[in-house]
C-alpha positions in Angstrom: -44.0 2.2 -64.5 -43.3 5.6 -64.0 -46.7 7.1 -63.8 -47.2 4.0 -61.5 -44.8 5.1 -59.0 -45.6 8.7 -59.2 -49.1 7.8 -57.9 -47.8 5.6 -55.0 -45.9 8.6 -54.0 -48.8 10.7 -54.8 -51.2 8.4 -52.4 -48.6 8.5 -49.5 -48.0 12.4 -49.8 -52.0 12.8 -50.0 -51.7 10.5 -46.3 -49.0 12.1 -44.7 -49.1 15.5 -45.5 -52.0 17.9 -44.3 -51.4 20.4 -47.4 -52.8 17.6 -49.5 -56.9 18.9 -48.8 -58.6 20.3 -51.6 -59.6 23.5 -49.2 -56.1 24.4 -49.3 -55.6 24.3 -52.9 -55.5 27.5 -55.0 -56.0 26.8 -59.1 -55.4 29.6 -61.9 -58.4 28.1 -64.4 -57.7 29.7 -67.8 -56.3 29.2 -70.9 -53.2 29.5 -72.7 -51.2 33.0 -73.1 -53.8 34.8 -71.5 -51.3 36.3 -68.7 -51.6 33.2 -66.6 -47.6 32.8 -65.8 -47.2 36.4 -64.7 -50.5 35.6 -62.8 -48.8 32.2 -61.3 -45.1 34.2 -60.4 -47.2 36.7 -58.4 -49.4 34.0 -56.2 -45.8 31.6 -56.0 -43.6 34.3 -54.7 -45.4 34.7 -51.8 -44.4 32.2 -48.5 -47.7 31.0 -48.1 -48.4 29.5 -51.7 -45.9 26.2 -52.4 -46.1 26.0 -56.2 -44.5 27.6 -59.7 -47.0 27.3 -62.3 -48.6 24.5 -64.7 -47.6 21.2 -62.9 -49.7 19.2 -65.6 -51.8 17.0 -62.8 -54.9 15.1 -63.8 -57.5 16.2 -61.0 -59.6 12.5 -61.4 -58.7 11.8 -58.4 -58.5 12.8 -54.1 -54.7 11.7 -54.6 -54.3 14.1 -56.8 -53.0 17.2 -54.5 -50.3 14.3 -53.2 -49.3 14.0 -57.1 -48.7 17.9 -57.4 -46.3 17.6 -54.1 -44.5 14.9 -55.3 -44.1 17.5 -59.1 -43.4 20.3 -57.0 -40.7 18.4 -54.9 -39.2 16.7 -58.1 -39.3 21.0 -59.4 -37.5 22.1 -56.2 -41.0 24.5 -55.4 -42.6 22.6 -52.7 -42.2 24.9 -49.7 -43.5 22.6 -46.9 -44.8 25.7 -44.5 -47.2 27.0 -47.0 -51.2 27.0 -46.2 -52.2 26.6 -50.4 -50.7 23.9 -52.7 -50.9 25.9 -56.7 -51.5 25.1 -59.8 -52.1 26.5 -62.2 -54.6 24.4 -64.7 -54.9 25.0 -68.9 -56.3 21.9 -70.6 -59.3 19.7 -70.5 -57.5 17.2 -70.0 -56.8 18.1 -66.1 -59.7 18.4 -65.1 -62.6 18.0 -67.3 -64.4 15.6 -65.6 -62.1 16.1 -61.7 -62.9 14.6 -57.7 -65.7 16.0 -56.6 -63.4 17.4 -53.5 -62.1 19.8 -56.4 -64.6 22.2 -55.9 -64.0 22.8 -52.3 -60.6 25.0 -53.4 -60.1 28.9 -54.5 -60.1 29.1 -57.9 -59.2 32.4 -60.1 -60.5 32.4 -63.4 -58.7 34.1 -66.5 -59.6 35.0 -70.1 -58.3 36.7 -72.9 -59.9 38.2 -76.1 -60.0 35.2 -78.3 -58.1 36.4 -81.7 -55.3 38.0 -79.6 -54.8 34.9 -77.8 -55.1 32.9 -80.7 -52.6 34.6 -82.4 -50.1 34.4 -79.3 -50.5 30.5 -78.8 -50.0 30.3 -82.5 -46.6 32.6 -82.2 -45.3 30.5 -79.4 -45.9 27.4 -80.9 -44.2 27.9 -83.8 -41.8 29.9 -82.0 -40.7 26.8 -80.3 -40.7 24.7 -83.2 -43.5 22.7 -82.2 -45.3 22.4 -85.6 -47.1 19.0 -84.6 -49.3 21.0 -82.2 -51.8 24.5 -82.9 -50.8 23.9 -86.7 -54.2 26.0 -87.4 -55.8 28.5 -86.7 -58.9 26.6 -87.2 -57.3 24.1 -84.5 -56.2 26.8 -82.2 -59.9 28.3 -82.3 -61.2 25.4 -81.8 -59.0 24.6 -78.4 -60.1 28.3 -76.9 -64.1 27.6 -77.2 -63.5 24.3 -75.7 -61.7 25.4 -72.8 -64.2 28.5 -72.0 -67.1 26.0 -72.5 -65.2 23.6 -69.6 -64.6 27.3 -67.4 -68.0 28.1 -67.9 -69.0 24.7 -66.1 -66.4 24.6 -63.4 -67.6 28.3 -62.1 -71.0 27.6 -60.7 -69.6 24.4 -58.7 -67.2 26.6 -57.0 -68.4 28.4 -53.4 -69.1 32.3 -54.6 -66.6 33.3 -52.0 -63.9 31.0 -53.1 -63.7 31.8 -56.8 -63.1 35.3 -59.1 -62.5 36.2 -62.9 -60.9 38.3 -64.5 -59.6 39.4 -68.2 -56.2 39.8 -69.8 -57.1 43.2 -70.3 -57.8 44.0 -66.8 -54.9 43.0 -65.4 -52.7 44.8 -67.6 -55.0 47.6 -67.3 -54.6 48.1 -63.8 -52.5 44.9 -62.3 -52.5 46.6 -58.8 -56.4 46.5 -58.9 -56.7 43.5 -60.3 -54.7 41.5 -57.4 -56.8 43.5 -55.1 -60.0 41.9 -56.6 -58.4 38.6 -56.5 -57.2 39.3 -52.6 -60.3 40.6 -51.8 -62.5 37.5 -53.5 -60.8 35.0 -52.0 -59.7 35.9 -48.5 -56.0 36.0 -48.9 -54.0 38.1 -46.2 -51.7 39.9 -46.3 -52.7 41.4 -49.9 -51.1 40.6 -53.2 -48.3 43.1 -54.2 -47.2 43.3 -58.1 -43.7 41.7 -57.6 -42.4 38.3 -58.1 -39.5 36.4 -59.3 -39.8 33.5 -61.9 -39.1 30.4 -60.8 -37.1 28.0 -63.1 -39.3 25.5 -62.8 -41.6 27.7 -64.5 -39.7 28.6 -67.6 -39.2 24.7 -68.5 -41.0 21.5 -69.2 -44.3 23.2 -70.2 -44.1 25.0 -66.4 -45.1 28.6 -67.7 -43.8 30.9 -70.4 -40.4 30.0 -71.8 -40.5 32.9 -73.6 -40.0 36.3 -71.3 -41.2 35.0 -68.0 -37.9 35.8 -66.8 -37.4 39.1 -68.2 -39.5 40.4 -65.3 -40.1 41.2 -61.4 -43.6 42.9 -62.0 -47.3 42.5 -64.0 -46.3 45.8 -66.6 -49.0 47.6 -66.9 -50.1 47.9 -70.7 -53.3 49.3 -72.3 -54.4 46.3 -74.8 -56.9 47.7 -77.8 -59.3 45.4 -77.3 -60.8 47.2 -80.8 -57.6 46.2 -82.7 -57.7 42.9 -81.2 -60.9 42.2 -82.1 -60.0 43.0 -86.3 -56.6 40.6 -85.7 -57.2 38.5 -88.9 -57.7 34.7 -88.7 -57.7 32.2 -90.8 -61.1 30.7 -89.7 -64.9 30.2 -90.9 -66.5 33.1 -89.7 -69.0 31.5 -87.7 -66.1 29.3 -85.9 -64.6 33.1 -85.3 -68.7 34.0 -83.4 -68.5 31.0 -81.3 -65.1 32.2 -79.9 -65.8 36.0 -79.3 -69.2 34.8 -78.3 -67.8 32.1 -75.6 -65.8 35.4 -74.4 -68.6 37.6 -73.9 -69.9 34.4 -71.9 -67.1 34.3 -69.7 -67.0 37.9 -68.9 -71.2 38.5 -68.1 -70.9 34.8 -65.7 -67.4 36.5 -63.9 -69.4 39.3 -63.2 -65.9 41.3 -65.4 -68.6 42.8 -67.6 -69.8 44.9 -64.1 -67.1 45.7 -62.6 -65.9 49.4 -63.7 -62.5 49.9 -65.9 -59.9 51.9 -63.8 -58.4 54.4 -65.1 -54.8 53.0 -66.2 -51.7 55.1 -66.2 -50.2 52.6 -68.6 -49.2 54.3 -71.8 -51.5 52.7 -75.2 -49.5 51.6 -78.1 -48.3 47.7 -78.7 -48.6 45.4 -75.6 -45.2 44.5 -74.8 -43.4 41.1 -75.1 -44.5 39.6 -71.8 -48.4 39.3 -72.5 -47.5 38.4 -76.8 
């Protein structure tokens, strides 16, 4: 009854409202911990995007940009002025097999290193006590080469000028370049600054990072080893732990990341701090 009503509100918001269009949408296509929240607080601060992070819509649908109003509303984010409706989108199961009009919106692609990021999701799953969910390794791995194999087929159906990837490392690596990328890919004026503030909406109810998403105004700058990350042991076949880093390289040659020149960072090397974990 209640997903019932929430798509009659969805259908009337998607008739009423003009933000409801697919070309006004803006998506964050990635994974889980891969720096997607900090990512999300940085697009949502800014008067022009109405969001707050992972809103958990099924995109099967051309009502579905009504359905993440009616989330945002029931969130207290919906900021009615804004030009672009956010979300931002982690599981197959939101839009593995979406509307045809989902094509027609930005999208910013993200990635991380698979064994660091398997490690984090496994940290912050157990962290929170959910033990029913990620209980492996194995499970985790298998999660992260699913979700870059459904990236890999969303980026081709996107325009070339409304879409643009990027790594975990590179956006710790140099966060101020990185939203210039993004800013620069997909048209959006005036240009991204590295400030935000964290929504609550975003730090419950599977909205973002519980964690330390509000610890912080800013993307900290942070030199990952991607070396040391690459040796993080796992407790996987090794040829399940080649399909992962292979599915990476993947995503970075079709993103074009692979070409585009490391900056030089003025971040200081050591352990990556709490907020990318």
């Amino acid at each position: 009854m209640r997903e019932r009503l929430k798509g009659l509100l969805g259908g009337a918001a998607r008739t009423l409202n003009p933000q409801c269009r697919f070309p006004r949408a803006l998506f964050v296509l990635a994974h889980m911990r891969c720096g997607s929240t900090a990512l999300s607080n940085i697009l949502c601060s800014r008067p022009d995007i109405s969001g707050y992070g992972e809103a958990h819509v099924r995109y099967d649908h051309p009502d579905a940009l009504g359905r993440l109003v009616v989330n945002q509303i029931r969130r207290g984010a919906w900021t009615p002025q804004a030009h672009y409706l956010f979300d931002k989108i982690l599981h197959d199961r939101h839009d593995l097999d979406p509307d045809p009009g989902f094509y027609d919106a930005r999208a910013i692609f993200v990635a991380r290193e698979p064994a660091a990021a398997i490690r984090s999701i496994r940290k912050l799953y157990a962290g929170l006590g959910r033990t029913d969910e990620y209980r492996s390794d194995v499970e985790t791995a298998r999660y992260y080469i699913d979700r870059l194999a459904t990236l890999s087929g969303h980026w081709d159906r996107f325009a070339p000028g409304a879409r643009v990837g990027l790594t975990h490392a590179a956006l710790l690596a140099d966060p101020d370049a990185a939203l210039a990328r993004i800013g620069t890919a997909l048209g959006l004026t005036p240009p991204l600054e590295n400030r935000y503030r964290s929504p609550a909406a975003s730090q419950r109810g599977g909205g973002g990072d519980p964690t330390a998403s509000g610890q912080f105004t800013r993307i900290e700058p942070a030199t990952p080893d991607s070396q040391a990350d690459r040796a993080i042991p796992l407790d996987i076949p090794d040829a399940l732990r080649t399909e992962a880093e292979t599915a990476y390289a993947a995503f970075e040659k079709m993103t074009g990341v692979d070409k585009v020149a490391s900056p030089a960072s003025t971040a200081q090397s050591g352990p990556v701090p709490s907020q990318y974990d």
